[in-house]
C-alpha positions in Angstrom: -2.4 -95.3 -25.9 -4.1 -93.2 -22.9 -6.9 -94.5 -20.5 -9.9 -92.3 -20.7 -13.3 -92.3 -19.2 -16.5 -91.2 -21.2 -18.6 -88.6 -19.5 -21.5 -87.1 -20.5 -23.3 -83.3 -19.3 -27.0 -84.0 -21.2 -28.8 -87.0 -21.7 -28.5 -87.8 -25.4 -25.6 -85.2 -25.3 -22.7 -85.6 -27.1 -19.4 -87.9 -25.2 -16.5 -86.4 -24.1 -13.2 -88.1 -23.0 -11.0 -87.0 -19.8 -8.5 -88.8 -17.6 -9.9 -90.6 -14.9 -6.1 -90.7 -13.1 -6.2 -93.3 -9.7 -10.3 -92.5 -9.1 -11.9 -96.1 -10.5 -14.8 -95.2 -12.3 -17.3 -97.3 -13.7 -20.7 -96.1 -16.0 -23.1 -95.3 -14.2 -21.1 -92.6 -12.0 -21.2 -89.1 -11.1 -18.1 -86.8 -11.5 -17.1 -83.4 -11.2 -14.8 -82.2 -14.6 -13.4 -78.9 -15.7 -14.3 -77.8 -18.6 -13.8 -75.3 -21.1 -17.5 -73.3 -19.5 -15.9 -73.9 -16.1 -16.3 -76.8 -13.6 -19.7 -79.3 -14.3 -21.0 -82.0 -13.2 -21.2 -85.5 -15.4 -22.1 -89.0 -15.6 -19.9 -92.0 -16.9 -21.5 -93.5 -19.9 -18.1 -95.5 -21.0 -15.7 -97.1 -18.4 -11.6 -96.8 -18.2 -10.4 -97.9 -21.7 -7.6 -97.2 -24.0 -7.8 -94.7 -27.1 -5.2 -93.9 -29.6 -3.8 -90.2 -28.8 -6.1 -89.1 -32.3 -9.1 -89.8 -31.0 -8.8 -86.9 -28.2 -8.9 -83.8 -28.3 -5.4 -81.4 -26.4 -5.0 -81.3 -23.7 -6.9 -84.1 -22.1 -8.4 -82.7 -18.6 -8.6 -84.8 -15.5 -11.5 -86.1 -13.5 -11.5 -84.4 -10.0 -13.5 -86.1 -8.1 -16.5 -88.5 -8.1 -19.4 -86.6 -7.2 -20.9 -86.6 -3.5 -24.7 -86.2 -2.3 -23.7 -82.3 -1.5 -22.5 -82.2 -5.0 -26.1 -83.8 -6.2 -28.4 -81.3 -4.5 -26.7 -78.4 -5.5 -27.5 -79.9 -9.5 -31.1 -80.4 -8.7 -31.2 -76.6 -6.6 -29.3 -75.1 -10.4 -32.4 -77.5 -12.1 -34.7 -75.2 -9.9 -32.9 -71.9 -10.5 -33.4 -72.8 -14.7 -36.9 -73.1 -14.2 -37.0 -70.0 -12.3 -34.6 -68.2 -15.4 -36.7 -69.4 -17.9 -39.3 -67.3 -16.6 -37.7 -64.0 -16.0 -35.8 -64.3 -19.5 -39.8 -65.2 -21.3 -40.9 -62.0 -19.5 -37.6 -59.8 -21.0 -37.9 -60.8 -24.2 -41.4 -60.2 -24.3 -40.0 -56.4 -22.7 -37.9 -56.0 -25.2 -40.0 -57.2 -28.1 -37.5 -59.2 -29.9 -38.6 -62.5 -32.5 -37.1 -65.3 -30.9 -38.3 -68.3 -29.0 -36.6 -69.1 -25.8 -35.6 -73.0 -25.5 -33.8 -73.6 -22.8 -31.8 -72.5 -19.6 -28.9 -74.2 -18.5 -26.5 -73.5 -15.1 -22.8 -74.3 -15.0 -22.6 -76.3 -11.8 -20.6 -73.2 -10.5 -23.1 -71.2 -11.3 -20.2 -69.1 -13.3 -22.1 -69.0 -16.1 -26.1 -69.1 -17.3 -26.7 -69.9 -21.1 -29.8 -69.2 -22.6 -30.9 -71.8 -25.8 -33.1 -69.9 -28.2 -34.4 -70.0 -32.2 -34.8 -67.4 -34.3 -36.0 -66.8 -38.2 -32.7 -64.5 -38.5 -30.0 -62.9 -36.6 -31.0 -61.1 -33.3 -29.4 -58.0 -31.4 -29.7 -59.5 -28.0 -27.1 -57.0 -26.6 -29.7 -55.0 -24.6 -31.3 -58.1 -23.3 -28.0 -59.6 -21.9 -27.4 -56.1 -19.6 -30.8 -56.5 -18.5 -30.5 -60.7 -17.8 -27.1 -59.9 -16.1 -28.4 -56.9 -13.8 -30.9 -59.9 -11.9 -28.7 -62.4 -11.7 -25.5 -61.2 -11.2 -23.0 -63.8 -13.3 -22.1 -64.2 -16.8 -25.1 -64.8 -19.4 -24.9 -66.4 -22.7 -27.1 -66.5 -25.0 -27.1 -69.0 -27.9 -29.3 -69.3 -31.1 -29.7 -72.9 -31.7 -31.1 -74.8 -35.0 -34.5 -76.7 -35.7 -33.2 -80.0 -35.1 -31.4 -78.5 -31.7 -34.7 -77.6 -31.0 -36.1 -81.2 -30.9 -33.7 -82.6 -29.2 -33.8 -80.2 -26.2 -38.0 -80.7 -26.4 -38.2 -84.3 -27.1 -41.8 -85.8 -28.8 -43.4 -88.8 -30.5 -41.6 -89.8 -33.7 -44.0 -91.2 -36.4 -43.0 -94.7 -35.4 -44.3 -94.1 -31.9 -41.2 -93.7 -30.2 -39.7 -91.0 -28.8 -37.2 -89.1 -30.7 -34.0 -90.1 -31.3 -32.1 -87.1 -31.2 -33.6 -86.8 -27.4 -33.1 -90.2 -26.2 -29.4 -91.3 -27.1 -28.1 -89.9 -30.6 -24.9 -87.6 -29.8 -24.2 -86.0 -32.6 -26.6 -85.1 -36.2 -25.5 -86.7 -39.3 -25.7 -85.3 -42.1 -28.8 -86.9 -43.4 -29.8 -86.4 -47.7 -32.9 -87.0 -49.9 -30.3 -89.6 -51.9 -30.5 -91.9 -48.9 -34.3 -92.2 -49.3 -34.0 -92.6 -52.9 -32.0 -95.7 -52.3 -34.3 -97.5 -49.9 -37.5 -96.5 -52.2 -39.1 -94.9 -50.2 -41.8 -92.4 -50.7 -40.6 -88.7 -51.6 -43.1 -87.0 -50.0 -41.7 -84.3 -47.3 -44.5 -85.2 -44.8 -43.5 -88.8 -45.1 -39.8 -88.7 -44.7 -39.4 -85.1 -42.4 -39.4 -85.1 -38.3 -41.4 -82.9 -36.7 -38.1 -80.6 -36.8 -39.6 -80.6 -40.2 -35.7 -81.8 -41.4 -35.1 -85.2 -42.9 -35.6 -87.8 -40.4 -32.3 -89.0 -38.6 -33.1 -92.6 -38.8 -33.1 -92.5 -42.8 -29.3 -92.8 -42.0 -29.4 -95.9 -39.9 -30.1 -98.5 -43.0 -28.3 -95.9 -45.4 -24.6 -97.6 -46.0 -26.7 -101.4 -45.8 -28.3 -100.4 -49.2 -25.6 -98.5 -50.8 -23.5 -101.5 -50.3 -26.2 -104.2 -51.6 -26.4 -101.7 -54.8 -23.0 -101.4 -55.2 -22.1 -105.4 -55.4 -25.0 -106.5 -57.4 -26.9 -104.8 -60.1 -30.7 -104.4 -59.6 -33.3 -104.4 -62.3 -34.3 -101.0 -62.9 -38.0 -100.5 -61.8 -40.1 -99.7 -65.0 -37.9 -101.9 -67.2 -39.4 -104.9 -69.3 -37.7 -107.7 -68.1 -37.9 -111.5 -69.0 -38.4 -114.3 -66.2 -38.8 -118.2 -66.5 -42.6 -117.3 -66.2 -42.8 -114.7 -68.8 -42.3 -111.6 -69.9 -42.9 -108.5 -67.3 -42.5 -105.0 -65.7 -40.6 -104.4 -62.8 -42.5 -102.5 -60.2 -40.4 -102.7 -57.1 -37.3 -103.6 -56.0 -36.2 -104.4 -52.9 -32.8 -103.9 -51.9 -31.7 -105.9 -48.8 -33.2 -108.5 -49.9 -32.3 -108.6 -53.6 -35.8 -109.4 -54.9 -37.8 -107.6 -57.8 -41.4 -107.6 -57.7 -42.6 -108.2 -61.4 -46.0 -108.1 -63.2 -46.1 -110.5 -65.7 -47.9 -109.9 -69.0 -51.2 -112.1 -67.9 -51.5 -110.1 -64.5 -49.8 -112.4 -62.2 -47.7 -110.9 -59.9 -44.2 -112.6 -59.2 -41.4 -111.7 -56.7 -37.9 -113.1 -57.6 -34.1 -113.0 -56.7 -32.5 -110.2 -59.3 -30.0 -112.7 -60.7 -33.2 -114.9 -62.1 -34.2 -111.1 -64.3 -32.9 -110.1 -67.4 -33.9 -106.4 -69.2 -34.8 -106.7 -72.8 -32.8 -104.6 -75.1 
């Protein structure tokens, strides 16, 4: 077992796991890492606790320091710089007249390295563009072609529930997400209904996903459509509901009647 601290670079971003060594860290705290882009600045989002050695990934890098108010103000002069990038990169791309949409700017804290976020209908030849980004400001550029739902999560928005998105406000990583998941919580097909406004299927279908594979799985539902007989008559199944185990049934004089599945049975 190792003792690892969780430390985040982006709100919403995905956690990574380093050594915290003799510095007592607790969430909540700035730190300054190395990482594979070169030195960066963090925050604690999960304390000192132990982790089997397969849940990290080789070679497990230390924490070097917590961060100090010096350390601070140079992040929020690099937030300034990005603004400032984002700019002069719009403006050479426009130059150049390439089809892609710039998304974001990001500094290393060492200022080793700028990366450029950007979309894209295809595949871009960017080559010129990074000789002409690196002749103003003098350090190593990348630039990276992100995805749709990347997109939304570095622009953030109003979900339809009112909320803002999830992706931008604490999911790490995307899961895969399929139409079979909304199939099983009967829900409506449409695309409008069930997409984000990364026009993908909506994250959150996941979130109730396993609950109603699991209910299906243990007890077999009425299939919607089906004549079924009831102790108050014959019927048609109409809807079923999953978590709760219920069929909603129209009986043959119009009445409407929602009971537990065990109390259906299917005619032959």
């Amino acid at each position: 077992m190792l003792i690892v601290v969780g430390i985040r670079f982006k709100k919403a971003g995905k956690i990574y796991y380093f050594d915290p060594g003799e510095i007592r860290l607790e969430p909540g705290d700035s730190v300054i890492v190395e990482t594979a882009r070169g030195i960066e600045f963090g925050d604690v989002v999960i304390g000192p606790r132990e982790v089997t050695e397969d849940q990290i990934i080789s070679p497990l890098k230390p924490v070097q320091r917590k961060a100090t108010a010096e350390d601070v103000a140079k992040v929020n002069e690099n937030r300034r710089k990005e603004k400032e990038a984002m700019r002069i990169c719009e403006q050479k791309i426009q130059a150049h007249g390439l089809p892609m949409n710039l998304v974001d700017v990001e500094y290393t804290f060492d200022v080793n390295k700028i990366i450029f976020y950007f979309t894209a209908e295809g595949r871009i030849d960017f080559r010129e563009l990074v000789k002409d980004l690196a002749s103003v400001f003098r350090t190593r550029i990348e630039l990276r072609q992100i995805g749709v739902r990347d997109e939304a999560k570095f622009m953030n928005g109003i979900g339809c529930c009112g909320r803002s998105l999830c992706c931008a406000t604490f999911l790490g990583d995307f899961e895969p997400v399929s139409i079979r998941m909304a199939k099983d919580q009967n829900l409506s097909l449409n695309p409008t209904k069930i997409s984000g406004i990364c026009g993908r299927l909506m994250c959150c279908l996941k979130y109730e996903s396993d609950c109603y594979g699991g209910c299906s799985k243990k007890i077999v539902a009425p299939t919607v459509g089906k004549d079924v007989i009831t102790v108050e008559g014959e019927g048609r199944v109409v809807l079923v509901n999953q978590q709760k185990k219920t069929a909603t049934i129209i009986l043959s004089d119009g009445k409407t009647l929602i009971i537990p599945w065990e109390e259906v049975v299917e005619k032959e």
